[in-house]
N, C-alpha and C positions, 0 to 999 in steps of 0.2 A: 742223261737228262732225267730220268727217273726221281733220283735223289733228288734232284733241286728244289721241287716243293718243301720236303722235309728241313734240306741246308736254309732253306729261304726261312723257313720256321724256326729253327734255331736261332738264326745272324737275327732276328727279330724280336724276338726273346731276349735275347741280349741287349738290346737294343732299351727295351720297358723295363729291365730291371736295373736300369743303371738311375743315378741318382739324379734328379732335376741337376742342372745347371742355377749357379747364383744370377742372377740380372740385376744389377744395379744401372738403375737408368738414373742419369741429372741431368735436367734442363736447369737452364737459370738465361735470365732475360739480361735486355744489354749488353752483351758480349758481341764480339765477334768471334767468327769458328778459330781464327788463329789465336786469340787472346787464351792461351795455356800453351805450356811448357811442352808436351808432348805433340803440339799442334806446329812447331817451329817458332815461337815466339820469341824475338830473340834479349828482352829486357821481363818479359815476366814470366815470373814464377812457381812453379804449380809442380811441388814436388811429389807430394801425396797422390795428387793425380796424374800425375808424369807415371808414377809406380805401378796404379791399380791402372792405368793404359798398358803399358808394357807387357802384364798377367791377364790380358784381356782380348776380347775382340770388341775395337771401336768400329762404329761405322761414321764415317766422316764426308759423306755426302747425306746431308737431313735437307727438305724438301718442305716448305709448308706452300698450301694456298695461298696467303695471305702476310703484307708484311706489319700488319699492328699486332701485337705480342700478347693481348688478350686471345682473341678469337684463332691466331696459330698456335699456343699453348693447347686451345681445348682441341685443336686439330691433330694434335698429335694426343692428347690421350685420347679421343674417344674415336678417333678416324674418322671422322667425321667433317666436312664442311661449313664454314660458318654459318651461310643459310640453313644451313639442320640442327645447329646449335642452337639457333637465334642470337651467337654471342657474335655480331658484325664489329665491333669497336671495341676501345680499352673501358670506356667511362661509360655511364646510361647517361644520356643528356637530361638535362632538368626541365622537358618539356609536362605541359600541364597532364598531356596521357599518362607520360611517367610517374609522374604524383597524383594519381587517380590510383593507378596501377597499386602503385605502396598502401596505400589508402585500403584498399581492397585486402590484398596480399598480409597485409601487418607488418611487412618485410622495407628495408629500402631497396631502392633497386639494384644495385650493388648484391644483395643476397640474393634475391630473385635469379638474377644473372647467372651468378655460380653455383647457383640449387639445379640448374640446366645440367650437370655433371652429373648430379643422381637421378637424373630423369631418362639419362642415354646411357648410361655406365662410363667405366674408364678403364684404362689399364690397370691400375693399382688394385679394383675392385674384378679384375678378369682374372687376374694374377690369383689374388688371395684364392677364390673359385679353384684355382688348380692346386693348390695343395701349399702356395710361397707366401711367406709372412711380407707386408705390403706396406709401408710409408708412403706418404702423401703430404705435403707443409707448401701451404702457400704466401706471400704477404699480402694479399688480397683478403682480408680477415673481416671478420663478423667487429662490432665494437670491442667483444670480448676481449681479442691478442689475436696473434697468429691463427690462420685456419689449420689445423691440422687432423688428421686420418692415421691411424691403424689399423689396418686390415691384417686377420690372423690365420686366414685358410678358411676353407669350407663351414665348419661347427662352427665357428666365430659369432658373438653376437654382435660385436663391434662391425662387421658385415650389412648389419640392416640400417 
């Protein structure tokens, strides 16, 4: 029993010098968990991902709070529940607070909503933090186009 502290410091060492693991996480809304090929589906199609499943570890029990697709999306990036989000719903209703709200903000409420993402953090933004280059695209988008994030690791200025 001597040695063990030491073997325990070796196997450990070992352990940090080995290389991050890739994570590729995709959500994508509207789906059912069976709707892919690697999921038993038995008319569609999902070769690509049938592949990158196979060389993988899936986890295939996912769990949200809540079943509207806004406020469990941010539940799952930021672990967070929707009352800590503020994001309860898909849409901001077009009540008069709301457009006070914009009014104030300069934002519509739509942006306001999903600027709640950099106020609590998120995975993508947890991830880059540890050393992994980070994508993020949503179709929830500003007027511009798509909303989209790269995050590139710690240094990153695309980060703030």
């Amino acid at each position: 029993m001597k040695h063990f502290p030491i073997l325990l410091a070796i196997v450990l060492t070992g352990f940090t010098q080995a290389k991050p693991p890739n994570i590729v996480i995709i959500l994508s809304d509207d789906q059912s968990w069976t709707d892919y090929g690697f999921m038993g589906h038995p008319e569609i199609k999902t070769p690509h991902l049938d592949r990158l499943a196979e060389e993988s570890a899936t986890f295939t029990r996912g769990y949200v709070p809540t079943a509207l697709c806004r406020p469990a999306l941010m539940s799952i990036a930021t672990e967070l529940y929707a009352h800590q989000t503020c994001i309860t719903g898909n849409d901001p209703a077009p009540t008069p607070a709301n457009k006070a709200h914009e009014m104030a903000e300069g934002k519509t409420a739509k942006e306001i909503l999903i600027s709640n993402i950099d106020r609590h953090g998120a995975l993508p933004k947890w991830l880059s933090q540890e050393g992994y280059f980070s994508f993020q695209s949503t179709p929830f988008s500003p007027p511009s186009g798509p909303a989209q994030r790269l995050f590139q690791g710690p240094a990153s200025e695309a980060n703030s």
